[in-house]
N, C-alpha and C positions, 0 to 999 in steps of 0.2 A: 467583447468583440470575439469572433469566432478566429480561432488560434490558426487553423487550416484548413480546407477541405479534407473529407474523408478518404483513404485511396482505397481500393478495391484489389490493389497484385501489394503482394511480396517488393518487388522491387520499388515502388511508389511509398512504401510503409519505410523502406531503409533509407529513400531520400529525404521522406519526414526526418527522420529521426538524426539523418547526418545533419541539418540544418538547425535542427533546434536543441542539440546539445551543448551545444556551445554557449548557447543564452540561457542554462539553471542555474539558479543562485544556490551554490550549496559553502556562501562564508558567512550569512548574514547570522547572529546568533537570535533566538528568540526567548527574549527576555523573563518573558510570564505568560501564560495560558490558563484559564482557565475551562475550556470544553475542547473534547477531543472525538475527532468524527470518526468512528471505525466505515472501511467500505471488505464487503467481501464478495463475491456472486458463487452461486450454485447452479449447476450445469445437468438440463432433463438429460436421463438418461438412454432416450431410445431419439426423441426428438430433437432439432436443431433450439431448442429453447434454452433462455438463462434467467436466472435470479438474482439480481441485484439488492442488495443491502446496504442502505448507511445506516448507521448510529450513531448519535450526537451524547455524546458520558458528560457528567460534570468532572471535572479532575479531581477535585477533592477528595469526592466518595466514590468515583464510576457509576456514579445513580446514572439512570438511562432519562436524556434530556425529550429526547424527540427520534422519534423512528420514521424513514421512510424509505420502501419498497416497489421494486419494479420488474415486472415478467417482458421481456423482450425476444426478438427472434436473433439469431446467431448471424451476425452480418460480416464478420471477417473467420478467415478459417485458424488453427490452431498450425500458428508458426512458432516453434521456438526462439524466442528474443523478441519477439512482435507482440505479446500478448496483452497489451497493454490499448491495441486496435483493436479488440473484439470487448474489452471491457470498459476502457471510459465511455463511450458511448452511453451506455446504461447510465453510468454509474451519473454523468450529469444531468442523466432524466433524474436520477432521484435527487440529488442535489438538488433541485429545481425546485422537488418539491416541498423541502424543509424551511421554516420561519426562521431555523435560527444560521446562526452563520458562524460555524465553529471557527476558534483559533487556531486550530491544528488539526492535519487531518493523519491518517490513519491506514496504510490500506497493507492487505496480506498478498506481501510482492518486492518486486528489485526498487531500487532509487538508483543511486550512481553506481550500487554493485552489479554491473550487466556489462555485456561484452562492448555497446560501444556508449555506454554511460548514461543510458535514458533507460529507464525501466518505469513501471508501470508508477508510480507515485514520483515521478520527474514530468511524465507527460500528464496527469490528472492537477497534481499542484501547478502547470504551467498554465493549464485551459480554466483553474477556479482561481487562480491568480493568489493562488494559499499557500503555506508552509505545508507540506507534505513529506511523511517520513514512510521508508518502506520496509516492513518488518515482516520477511519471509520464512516460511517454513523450511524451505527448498536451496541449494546451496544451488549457483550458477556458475559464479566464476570466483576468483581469489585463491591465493594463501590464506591461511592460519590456522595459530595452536589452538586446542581445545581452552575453551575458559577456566575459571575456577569452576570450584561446585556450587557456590551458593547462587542465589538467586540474585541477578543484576548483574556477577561478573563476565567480565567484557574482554576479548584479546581484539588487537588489529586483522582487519580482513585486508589485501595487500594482492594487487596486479602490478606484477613490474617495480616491485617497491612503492609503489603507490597505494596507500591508504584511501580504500575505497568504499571502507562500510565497516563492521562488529561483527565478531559472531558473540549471540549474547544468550548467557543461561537466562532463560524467562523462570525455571524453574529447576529444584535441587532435583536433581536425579532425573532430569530430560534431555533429550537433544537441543542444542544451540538455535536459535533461531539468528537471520543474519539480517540485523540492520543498515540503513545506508538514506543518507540524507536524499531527496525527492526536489524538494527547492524551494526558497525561501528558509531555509534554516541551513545550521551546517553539523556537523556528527554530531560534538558535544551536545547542541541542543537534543538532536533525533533520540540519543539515547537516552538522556534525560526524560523525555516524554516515554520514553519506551517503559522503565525504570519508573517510572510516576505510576504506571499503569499496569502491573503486572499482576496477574490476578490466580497464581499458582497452577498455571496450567502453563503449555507451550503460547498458545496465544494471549497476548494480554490481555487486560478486558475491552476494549474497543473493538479488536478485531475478531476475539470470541463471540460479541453479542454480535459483529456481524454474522458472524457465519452460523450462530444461531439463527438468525432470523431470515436467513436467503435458505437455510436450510427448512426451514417452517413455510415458508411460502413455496418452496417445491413437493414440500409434505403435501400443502393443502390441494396440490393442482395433479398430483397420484404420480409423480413423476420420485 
């Protein structure tokens, strides 16, 4: 069932958002997983165009399950803290069009690390009715200390003493990347999945192969 209508301003996108943060599940823990759906998009650079990318990994190895891609036109503008209205859209055209139905999904962005606790894999996991974890490059909001060095180590990310998400070394001698449960799981799972899946780079490999492959399909269209 269609989670909400789509808004069109700024202020209709905050009333979404104020209404359906309250209903993420980010206590439930998730047990076992075995397929992890990367989503990423790539954005034409002259034209209003986007790239969407899922990736569906096995967990065990990150062998790549099932790929599906989607060229869309830019129907919400670039708000800070909104962004998550100009890309699910896409992202459940391609959703749509994949056989399989991963146990986890994946995407490069906020969960509950955002200013009013819905970022972009809290509203995607709420519309696929899936566990959703959000594993960002980009820091928005929070405290915390740098992690360790090695790869996996984790400090708390923290609004107001509230434990809000990770910032988590994907890799030795990279920048943090900041985790934050999206819904239907809750931290310890998110990280664990993160951790399951780390592929020596900043991105793990779910959210690498996506943005490999959003990035290949704007390759292929000259953008």
């Amino acid at each position: 069932m269609p989670l909400h209508d789509w808004p069109t301003t700024e202020a209709d996108a905050l009333a979404v958002q104020a209404a359906l943060a309250a209903r993420v599940d980010t206590s439930t823990p998730l047990p076992r997983f075995e397929t992890v759906a990367g989503c990423d998009i790539a954005y034409h650079l002259e034209a209003p165009l986007l790239f969407a990318a899922v990736v569906v990994l096995r967990a065990e190895d990150c062998a790549v399950v099932e790929t599906a891609t989607v060229t869309a036109g830019v129907t919400f503008p670039y708000v800070p803290g909104l962004l998550s209205f100009r890309e699910v859209p896409p992202l459940l055209d391609a959703f749509s069009r994949l056989r399989t139905l991963p146990d986890v999904i994946m995407v490069d962005g906020q969960g509950t690390a955002h200013p009013r606790r819905f970022g972009l894999a809290c509203h995607l996991g709420m519309w696929l009715d899936r566990p959703c974890v959000g594993c960002a490059k980009s820091w928005l909001v929070g405290d915390y200390a740098e992690p360790g060095p090695a790869a996996g180590d984790a400090s708390p990310l923290t609004v107001g003493g509230e434990v809000v998400g990770a910032a988590v070394r994907a890799a030795a001698g990279a920048k943090p990347v900041f985790v934050s449960p999206g819904h239907k799981l809750d931290l310890d799972s998110a990280l664990a999945v993160v951790r399951a899946t780390l592929s020596g780079y900043r991105h793990p490999h779910p959210t690498r192969a996506a943005h490999l492959a959003a990035n290949a399909l704007r390759a292929a269209h000259g953008a």
